[in-house]
mmCIF file of the N, C-alpha and C atoms, coordinates in Angstrom:
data_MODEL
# 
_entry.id   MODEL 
# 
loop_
_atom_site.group_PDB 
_atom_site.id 
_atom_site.type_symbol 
_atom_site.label_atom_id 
_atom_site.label_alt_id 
_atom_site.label_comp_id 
_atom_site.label_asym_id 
_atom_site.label_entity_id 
_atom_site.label_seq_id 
_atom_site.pdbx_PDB_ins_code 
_atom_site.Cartn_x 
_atom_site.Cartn_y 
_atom_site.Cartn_z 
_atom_site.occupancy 
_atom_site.B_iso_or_equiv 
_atom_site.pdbx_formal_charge 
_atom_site.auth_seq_id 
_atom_site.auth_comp_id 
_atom_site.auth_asym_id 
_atom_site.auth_atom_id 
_atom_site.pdbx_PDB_model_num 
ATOM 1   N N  . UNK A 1 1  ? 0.850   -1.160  0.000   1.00 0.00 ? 1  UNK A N  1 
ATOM 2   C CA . UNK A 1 1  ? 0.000   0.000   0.000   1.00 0.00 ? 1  UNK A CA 1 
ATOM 3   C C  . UNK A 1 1  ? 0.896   1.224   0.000   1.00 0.00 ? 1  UNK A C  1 
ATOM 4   N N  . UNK A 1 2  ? 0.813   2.277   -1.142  1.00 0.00 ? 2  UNK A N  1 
ATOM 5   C CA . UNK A 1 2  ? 1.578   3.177   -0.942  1.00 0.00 ? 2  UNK A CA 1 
ATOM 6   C C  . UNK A 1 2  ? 0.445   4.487   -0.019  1.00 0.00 ? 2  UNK A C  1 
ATOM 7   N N  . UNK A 1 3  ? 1.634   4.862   0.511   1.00 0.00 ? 3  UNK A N  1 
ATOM 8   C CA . UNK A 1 3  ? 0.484   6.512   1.200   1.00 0.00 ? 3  UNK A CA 1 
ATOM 9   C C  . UNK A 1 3  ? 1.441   7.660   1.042   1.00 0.00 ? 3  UNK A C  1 
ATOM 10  N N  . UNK A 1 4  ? 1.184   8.575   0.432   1.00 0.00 ? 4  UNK A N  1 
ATOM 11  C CA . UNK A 1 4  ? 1.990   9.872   -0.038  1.00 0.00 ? 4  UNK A CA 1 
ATOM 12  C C  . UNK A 1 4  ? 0.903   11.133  0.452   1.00 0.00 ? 4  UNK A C  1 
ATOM 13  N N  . UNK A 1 5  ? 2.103   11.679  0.913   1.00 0.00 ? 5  UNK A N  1 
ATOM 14  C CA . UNK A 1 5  ? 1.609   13.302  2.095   1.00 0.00 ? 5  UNK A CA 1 
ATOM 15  C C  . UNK A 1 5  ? 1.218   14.300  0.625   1.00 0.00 ? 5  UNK A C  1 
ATOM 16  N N  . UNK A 1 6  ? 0.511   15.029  0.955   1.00 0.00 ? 6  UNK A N  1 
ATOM 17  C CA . UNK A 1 6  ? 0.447   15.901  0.026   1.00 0.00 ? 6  UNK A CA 1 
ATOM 18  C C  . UNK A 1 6  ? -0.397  17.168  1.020   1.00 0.00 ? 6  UNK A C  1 
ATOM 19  N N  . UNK A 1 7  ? 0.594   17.877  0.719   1.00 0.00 ? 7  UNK A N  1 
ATOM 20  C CA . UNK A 1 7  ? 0.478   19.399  1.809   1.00 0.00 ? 7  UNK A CA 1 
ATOM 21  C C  . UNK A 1 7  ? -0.340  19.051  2.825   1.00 0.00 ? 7  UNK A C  1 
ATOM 22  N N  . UNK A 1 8  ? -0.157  17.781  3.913   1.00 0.00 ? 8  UNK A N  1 
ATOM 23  C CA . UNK A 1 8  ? -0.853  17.707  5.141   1.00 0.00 ? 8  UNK A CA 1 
ATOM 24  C C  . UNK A 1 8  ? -2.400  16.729  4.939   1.00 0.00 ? 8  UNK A C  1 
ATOM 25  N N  . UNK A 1 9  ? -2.310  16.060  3.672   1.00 0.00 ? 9  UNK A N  1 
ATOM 26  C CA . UNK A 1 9  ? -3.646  15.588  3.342   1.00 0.00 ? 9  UNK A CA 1 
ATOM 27  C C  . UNK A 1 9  ? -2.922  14.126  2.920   1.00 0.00 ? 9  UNK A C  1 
ATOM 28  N N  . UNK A 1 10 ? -3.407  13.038  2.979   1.00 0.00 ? 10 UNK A N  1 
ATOM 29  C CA . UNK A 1 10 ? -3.205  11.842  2.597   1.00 0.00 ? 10 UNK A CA 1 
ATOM 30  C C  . UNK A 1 10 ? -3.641  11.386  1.425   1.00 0.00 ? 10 UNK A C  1 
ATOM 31  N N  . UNK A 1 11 ? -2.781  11.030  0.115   1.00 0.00 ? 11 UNK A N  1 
ATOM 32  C CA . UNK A 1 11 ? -3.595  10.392  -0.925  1.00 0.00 ? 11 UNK A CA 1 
ATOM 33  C C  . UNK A 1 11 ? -3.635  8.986   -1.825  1.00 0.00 ? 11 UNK A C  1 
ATOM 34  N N  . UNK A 1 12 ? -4.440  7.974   -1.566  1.00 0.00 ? 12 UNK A N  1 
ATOM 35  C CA . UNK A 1 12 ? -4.309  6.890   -1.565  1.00 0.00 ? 12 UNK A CA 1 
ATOM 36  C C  . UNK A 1 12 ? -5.110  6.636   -2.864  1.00 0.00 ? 12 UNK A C  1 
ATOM 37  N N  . UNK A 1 13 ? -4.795  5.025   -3.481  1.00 0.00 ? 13 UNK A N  1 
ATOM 38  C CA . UNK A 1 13 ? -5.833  4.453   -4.359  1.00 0.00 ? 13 UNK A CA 1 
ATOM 39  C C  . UNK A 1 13 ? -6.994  4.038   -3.609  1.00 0.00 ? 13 UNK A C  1 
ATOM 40  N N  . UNK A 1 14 ? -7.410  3.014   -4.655  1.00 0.00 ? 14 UNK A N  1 
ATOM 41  C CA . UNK A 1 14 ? -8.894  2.271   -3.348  1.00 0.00 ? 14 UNK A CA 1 
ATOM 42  C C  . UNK A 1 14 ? -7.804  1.136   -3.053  1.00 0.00 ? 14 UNK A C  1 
ATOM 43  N N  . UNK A 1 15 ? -8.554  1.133   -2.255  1.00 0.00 ? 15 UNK A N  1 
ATOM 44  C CA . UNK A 1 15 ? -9.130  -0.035  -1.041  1.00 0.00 ? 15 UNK A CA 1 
ATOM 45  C C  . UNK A 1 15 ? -10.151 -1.187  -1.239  1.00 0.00 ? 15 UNK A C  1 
ATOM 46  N N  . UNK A 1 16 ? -9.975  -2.276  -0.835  1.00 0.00 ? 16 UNK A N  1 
ATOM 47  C CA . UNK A 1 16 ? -11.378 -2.848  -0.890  1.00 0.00 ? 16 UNK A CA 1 
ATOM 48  C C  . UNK A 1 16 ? -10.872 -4.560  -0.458  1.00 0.00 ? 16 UNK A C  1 
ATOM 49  N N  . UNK A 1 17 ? -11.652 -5.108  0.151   1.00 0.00 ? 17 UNK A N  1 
ATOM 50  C CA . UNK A 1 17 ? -11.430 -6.401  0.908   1.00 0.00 ? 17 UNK A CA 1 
ATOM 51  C C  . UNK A 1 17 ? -12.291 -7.272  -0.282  1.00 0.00 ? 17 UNK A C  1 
ATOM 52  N N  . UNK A 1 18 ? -11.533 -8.666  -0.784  1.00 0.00 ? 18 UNK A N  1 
ATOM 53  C CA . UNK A 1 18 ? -12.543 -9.229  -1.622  1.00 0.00 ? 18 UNK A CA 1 
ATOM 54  C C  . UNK A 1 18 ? -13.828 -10.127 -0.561  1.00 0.00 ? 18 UNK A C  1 
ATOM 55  N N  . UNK A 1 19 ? -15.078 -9.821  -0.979  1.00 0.00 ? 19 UNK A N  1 
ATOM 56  C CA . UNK A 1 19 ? -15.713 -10.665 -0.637  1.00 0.00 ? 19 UNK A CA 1 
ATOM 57  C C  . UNK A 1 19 ? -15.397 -12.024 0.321   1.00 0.00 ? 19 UNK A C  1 
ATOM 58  N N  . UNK A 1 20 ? -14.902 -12.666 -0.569  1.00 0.00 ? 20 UNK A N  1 
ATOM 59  C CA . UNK A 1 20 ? -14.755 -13.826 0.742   1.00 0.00 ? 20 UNK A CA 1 
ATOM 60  C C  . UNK A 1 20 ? -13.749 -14.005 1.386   1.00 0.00 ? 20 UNK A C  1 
ATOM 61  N N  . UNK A 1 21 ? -13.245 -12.533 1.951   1.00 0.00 ? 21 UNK A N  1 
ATOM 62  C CA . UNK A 1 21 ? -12.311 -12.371 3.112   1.00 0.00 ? 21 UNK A CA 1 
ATOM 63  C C  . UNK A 1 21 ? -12.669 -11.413 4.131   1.00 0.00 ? 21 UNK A C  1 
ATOM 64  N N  . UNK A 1 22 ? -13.784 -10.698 3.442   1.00 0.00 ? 22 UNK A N  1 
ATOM 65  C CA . UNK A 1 22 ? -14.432 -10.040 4.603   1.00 0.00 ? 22 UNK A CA 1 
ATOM 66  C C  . UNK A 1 22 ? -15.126 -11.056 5.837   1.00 0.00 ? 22 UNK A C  1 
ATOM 67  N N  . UNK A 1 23 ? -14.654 -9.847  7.137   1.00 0.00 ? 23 UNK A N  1 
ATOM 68  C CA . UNK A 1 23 ? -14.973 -10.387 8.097   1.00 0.00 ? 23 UNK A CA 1 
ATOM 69  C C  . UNK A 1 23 ? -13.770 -10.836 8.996   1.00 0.00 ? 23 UNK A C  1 
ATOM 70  N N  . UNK A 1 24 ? -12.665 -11.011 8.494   1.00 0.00 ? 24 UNK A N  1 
ATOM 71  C CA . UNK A 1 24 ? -11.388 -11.370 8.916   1.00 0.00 ? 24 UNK A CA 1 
ATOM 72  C C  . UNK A 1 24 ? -10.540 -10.239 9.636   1.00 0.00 ? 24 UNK A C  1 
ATOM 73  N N  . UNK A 1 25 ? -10.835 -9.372  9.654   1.00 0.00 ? 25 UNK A N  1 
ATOM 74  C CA . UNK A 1 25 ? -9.744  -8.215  10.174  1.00 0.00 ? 25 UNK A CA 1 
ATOM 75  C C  . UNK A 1 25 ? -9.104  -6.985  9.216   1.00 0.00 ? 25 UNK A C  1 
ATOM 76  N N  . UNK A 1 26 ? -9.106  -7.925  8.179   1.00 0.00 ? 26 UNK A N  1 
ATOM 77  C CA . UNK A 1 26 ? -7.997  -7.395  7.162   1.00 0.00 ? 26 UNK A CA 1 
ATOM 78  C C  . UNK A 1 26 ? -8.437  -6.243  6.563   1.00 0.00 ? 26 UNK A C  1 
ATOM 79  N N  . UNK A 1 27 ? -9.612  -5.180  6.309   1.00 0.00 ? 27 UNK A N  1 
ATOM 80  C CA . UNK A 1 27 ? -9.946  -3.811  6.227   1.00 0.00 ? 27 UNK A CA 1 
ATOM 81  C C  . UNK A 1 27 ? -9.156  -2.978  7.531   1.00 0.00 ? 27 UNK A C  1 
ATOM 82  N N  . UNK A 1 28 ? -9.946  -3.903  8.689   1.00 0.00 ? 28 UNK A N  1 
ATOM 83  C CA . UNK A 1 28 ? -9.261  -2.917  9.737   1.00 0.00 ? 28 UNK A CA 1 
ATOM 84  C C  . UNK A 1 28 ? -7.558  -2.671  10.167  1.00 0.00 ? 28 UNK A C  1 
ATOM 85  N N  . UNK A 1 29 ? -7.116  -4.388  9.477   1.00 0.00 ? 29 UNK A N  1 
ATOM 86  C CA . UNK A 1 29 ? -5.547  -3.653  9.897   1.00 0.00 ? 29 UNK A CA 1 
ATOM 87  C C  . UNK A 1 29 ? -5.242  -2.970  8.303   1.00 0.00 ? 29 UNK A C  1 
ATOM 88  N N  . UNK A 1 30 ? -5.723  -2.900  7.539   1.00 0.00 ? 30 UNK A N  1 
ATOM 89  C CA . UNK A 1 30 ? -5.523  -1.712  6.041   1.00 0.00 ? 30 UNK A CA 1 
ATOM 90  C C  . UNK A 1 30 ? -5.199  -0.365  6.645   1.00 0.00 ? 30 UNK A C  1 
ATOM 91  N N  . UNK A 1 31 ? -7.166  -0.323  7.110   1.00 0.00 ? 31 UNK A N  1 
ATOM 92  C CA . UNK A 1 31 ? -6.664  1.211   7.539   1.00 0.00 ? 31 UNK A CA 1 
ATOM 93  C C  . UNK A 1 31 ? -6.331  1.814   8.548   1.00 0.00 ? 31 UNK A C  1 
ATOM 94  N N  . UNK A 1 32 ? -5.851  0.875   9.823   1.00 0.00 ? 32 UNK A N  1 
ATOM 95  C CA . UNK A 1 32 ? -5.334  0.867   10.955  1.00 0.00 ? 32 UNK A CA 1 
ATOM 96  C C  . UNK A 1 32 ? -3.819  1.712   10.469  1.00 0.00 ? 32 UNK A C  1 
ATOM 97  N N  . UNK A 1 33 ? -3.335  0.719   8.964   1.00 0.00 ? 33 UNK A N  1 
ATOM 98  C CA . UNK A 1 33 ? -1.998  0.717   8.426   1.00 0.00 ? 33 UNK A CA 1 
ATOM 99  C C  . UNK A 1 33 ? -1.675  2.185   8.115   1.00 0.00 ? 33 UNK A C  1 
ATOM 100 N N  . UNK A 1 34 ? -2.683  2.871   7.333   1.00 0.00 ? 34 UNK A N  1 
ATOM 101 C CA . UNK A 1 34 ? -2.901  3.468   6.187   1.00 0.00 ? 34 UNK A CA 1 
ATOM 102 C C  . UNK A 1 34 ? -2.899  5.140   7.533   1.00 0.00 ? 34 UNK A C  1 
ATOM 103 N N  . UNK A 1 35 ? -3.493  4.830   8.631   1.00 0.00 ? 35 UNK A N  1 
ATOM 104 C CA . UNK A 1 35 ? -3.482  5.766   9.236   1.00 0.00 ? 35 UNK A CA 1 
ATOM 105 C C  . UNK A 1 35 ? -2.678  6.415   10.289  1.00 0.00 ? 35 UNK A C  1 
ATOM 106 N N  . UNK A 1 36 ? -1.631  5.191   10.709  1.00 0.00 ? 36 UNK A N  1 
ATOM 107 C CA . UNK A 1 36 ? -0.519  5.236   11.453  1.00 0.00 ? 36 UNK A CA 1 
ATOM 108 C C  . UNK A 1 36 ? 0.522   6.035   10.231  1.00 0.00 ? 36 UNK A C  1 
ATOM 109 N N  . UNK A 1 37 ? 0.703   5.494   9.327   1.00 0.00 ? 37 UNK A N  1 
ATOM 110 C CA . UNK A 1 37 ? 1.779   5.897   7.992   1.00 0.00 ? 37 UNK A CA 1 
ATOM 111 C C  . UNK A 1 37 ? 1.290   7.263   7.984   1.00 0.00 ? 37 UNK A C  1 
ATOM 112 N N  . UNK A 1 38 ? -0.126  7.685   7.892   1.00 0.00 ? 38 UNK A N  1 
ATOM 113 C CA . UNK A 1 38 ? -0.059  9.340   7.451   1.00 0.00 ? 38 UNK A CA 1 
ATOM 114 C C  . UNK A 1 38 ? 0.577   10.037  8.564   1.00 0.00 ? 38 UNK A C  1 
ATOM 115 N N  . UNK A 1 39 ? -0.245  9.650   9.764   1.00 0.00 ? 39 UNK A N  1 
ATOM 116 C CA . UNK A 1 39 ? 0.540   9.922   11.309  1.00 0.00 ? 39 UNK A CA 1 
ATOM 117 C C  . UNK A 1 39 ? 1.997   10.400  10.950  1.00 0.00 ? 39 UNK A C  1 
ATOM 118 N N  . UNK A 1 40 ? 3.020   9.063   10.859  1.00 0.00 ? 40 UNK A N  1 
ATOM 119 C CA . UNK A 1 40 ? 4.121   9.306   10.648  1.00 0.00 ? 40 UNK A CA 1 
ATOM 120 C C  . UNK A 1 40 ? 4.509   10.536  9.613   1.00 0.00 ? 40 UNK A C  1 
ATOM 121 N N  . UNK A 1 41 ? 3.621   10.761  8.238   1.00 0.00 ? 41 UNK A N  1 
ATOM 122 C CA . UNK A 1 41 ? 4.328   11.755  7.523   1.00 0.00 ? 41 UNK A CA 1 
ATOM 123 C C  . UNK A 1 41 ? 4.093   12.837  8.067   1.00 0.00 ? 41 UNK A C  1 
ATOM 124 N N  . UNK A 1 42 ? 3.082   12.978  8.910   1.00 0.00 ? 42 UNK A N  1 
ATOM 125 C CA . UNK A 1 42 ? 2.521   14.478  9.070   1.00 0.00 ? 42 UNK A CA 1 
ATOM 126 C C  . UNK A 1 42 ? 1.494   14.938  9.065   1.00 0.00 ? 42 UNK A C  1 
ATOM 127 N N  . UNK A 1 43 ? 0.568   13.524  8.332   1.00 0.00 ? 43 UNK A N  1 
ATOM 128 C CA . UNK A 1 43 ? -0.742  14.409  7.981   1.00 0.00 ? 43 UNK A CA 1 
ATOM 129 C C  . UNK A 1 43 ? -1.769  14.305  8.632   1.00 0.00 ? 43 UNK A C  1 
ATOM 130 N N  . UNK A 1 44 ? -2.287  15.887  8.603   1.00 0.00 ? 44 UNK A N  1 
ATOM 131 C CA . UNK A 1 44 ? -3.179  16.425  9.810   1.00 0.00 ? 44 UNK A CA 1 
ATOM 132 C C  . UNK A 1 44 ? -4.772  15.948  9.000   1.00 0.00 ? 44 UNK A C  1 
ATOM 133 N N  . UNK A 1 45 ? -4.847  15.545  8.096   1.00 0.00 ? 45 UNK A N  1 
ATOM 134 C CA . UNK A 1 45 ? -6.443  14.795  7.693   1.00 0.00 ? 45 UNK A CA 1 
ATOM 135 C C  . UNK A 1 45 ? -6.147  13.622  6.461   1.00 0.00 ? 45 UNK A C  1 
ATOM 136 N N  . UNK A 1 46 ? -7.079  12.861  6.680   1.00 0.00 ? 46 UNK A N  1 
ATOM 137 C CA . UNK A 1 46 ? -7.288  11.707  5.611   1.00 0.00 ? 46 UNK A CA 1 
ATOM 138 C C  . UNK A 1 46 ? -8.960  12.088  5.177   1.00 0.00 ? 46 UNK A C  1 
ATOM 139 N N  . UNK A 1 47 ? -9.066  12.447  4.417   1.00 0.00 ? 47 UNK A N  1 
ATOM 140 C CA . UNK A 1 47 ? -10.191 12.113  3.107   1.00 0.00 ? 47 UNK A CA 1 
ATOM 141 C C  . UNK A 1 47 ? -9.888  11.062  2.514   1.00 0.00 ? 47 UNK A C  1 
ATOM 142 N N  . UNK A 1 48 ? -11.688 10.123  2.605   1.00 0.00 ? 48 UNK A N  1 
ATOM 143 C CA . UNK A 1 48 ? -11.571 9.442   2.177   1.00 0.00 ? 48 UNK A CA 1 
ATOM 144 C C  . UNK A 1 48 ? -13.296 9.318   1.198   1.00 0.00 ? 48 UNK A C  1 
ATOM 145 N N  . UNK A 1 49 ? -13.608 8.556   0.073   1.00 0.00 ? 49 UNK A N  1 
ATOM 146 C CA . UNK A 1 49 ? -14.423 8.656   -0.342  1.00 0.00 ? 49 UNK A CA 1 
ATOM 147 C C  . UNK A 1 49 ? -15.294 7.031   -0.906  1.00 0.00 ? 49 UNK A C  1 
ATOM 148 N N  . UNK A 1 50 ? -16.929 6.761   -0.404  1.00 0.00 ? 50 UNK A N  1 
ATOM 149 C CA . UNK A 1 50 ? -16.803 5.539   -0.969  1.00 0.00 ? 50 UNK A CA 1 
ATOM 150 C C  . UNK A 1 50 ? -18.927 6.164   -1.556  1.00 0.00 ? 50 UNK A C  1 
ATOM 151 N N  . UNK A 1 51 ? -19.063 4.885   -2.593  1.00 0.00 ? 51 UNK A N  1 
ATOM 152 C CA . UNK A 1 51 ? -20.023 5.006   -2.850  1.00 0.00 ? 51 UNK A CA 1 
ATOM 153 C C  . UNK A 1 51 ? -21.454 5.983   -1.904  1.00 0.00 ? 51 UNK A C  1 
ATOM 154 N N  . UNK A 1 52 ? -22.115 6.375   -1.778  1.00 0.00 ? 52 UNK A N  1 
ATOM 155 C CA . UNK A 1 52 ? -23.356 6.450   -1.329  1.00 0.00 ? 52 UNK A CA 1 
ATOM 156 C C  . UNK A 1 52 ? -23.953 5.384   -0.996  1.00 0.00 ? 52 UNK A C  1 
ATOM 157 N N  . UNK A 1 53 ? -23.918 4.380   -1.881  1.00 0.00 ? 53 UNK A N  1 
ATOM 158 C CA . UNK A 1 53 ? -24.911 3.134   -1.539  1.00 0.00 ? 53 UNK A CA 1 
ATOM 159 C C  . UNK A 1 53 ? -24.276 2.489   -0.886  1.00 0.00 ? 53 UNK A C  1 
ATOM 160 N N  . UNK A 1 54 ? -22.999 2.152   -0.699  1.00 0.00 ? 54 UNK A N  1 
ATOM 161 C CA . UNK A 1 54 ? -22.367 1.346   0.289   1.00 0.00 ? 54 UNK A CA 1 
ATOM 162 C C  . UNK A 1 54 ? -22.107 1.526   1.930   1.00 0.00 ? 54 UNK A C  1 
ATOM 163 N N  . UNK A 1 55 ? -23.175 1.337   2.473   1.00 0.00 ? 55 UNK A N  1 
ATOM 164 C CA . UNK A 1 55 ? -23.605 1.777   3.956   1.00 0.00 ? 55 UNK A CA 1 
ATOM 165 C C  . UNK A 1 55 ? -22.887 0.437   4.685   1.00 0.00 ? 55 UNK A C  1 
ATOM 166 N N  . UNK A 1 56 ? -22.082 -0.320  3.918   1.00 0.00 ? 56 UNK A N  1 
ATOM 167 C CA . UNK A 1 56 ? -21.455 -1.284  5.169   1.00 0.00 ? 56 UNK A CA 1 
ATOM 168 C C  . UNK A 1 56 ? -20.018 -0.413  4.816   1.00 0.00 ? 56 UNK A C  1 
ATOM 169 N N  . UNK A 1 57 ? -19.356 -0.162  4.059   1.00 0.00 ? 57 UNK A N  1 
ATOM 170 C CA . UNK A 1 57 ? -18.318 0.668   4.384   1.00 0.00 ? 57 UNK A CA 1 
ATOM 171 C C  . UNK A 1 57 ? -18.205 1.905   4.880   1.00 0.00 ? 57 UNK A C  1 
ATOM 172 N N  . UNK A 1 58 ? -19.306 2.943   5.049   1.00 0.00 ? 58 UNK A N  1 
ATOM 173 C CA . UNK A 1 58 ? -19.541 4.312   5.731   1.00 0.00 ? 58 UNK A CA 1 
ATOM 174 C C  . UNK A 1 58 ? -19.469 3.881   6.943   1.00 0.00 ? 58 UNK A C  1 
ATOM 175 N N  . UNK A 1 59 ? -20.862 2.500   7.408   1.00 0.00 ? 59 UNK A N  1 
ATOM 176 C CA . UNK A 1 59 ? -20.400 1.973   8.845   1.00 0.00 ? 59 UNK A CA 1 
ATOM 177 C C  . UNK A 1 59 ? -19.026 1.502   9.379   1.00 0.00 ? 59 UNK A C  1 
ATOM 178 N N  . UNK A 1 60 ? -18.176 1.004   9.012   1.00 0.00 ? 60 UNK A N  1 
ATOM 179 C CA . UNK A 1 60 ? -17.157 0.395   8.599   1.00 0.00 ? 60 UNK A CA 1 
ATOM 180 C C  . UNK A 1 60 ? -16.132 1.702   9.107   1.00 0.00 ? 60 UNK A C  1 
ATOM 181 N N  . UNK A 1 61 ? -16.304 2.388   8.095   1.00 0.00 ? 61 UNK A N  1 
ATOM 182 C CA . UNK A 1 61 ? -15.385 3.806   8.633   1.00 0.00 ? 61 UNK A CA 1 
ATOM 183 C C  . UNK A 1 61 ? -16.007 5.056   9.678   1.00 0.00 ? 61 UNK A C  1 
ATOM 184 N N  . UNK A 1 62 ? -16.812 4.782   9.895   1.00 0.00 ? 62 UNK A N  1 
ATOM 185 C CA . UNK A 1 62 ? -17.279 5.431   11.283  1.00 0.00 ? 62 UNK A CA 1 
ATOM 186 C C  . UNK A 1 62 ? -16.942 4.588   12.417  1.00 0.00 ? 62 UNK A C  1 
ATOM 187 N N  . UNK A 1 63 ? -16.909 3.157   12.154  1.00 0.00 ? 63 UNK A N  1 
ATOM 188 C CA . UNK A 1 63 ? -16.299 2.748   13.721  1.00 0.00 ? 63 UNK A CA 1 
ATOM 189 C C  . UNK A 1 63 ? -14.874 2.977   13.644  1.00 0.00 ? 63 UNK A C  1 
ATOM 190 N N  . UNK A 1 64 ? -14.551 3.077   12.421  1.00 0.00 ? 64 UNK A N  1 
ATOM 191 C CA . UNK A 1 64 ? -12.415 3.722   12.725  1.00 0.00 ? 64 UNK A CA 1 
ATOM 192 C C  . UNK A 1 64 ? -12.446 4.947   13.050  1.00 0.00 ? 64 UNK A C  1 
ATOM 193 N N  . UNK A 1 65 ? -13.574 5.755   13.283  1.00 0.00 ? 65 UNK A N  1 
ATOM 194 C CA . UNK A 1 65 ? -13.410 7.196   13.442  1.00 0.00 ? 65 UNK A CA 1 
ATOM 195 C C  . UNK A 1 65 ? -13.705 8.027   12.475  1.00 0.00 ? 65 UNK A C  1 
ATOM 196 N N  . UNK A 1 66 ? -14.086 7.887   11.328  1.00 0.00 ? 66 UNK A N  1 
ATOM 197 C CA . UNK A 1 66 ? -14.170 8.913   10.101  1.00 0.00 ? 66 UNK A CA 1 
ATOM 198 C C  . UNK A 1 66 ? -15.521 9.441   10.136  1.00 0.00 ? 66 UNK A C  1 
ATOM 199 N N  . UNK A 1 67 ? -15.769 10.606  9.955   1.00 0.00 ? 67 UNK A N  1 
ATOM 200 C CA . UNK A 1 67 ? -17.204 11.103  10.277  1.00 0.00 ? 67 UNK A CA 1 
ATOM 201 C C  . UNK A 1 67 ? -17.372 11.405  8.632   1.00 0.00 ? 67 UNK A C  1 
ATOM 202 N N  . UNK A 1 68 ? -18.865 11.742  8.718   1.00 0.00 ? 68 UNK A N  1 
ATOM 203 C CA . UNK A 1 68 ? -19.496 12.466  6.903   1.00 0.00 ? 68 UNK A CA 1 
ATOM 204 C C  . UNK A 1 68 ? -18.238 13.857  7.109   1.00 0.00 ? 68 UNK A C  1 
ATOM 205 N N  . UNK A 1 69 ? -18.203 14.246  6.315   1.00 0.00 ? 69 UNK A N  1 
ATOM 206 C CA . UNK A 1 69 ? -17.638 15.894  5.869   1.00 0.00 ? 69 UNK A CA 1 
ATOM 207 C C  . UNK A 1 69 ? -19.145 16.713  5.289   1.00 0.00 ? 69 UNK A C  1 
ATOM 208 N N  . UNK A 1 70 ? -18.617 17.692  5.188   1.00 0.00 ? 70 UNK A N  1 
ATOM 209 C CA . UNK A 1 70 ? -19.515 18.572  5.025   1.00 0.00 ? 70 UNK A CA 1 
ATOM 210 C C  . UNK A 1 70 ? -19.241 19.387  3.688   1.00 0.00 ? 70 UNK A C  1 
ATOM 211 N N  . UNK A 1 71 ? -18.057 18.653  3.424   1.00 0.00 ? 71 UNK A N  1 
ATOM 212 C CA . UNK A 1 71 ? -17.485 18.935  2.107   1.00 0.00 ? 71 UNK A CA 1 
ATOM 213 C C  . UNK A 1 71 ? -18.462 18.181  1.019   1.00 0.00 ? 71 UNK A C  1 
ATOM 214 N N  . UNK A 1 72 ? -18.348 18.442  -0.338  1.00 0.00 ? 72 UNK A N  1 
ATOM 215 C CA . UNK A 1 72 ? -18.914 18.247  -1.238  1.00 0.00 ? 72 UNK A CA 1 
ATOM 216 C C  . UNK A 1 72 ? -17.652 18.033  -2.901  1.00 0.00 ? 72 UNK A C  1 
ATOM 217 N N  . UNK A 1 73 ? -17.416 16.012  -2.546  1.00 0.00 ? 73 UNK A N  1 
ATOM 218 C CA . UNK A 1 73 ? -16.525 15.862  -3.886  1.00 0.00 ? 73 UNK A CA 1 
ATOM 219 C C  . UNK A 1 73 ? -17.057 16.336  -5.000  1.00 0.00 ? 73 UNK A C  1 
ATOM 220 N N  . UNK A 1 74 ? -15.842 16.885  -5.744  1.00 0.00 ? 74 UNK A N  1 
ATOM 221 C CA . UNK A 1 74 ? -16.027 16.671  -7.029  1.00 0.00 ? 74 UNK A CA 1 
ATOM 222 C C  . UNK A 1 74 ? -15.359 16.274  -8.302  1.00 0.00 ? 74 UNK A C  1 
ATOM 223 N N  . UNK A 1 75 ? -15.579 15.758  -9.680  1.00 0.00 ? 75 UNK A N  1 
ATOM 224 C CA . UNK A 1 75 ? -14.875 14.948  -10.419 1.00 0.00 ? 75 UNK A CA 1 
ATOM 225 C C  . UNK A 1 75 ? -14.619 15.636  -11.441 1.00 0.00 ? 75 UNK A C  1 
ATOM 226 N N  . UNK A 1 76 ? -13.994 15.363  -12.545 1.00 0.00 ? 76 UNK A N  1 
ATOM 227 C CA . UNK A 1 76 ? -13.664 15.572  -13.833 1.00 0.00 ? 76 UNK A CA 1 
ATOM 228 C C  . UNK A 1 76 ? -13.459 14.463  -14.552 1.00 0.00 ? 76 UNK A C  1 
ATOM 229 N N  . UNK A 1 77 ? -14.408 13.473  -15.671 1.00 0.00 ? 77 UNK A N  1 
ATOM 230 C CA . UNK A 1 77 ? -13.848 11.885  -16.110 1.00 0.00 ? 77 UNK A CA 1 
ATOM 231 C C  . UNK A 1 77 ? -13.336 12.451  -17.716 1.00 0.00 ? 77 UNK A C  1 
ATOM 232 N N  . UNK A 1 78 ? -12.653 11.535  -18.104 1.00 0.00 ? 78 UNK A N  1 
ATOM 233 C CA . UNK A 1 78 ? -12.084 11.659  -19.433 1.00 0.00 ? 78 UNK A CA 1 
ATOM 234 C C  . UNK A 1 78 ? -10.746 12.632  -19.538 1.00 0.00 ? 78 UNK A C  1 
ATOM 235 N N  . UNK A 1 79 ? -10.354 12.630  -18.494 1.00 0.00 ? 79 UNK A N  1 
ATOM 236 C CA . UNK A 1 79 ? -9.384  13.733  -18.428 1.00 0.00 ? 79 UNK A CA 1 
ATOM 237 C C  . UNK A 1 79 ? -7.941  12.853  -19.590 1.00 0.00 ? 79 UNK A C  1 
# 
């Protein structure tokens, strides 16, 4: 897993546990991983972003601590 600082913000690829390994731990030591490493560089927030419809990973990252933002993503495709 790479994690690279970028002016105090963390920026990662996805993530994602296959199916029939969920349930094992292995999301939580990801981003257990993923959040100690920003720690270490410096960085003072992790944004992170997952579907709308996927309410087992919003739950998922609210028990690691990540709350909604109040921010509002946005994209550019075909770049």
């Amino acid at each position: 897993m790479q994690i690279r600082a970028l002016i105090g913000s963390v920026l990662r690829a996805r993530q994602h546990v296959l199916s029939k390994s969920r349930g094992e731990g292995i999301g939580s030591k990801l981003i257990d991983y993923a959040i100690s490493e920003a720690k270490k560089e410096g960085c003072k927030r992790i944004t992170l972003l997952t579907d709308i419809e996927n309410t087992k990973a919003q739950s998922f990252y609210q028990k690691k601590g990540f709350m909604k933002s109040k921010m509002t993503p946005y994209r550019i495709y075909e770049v």
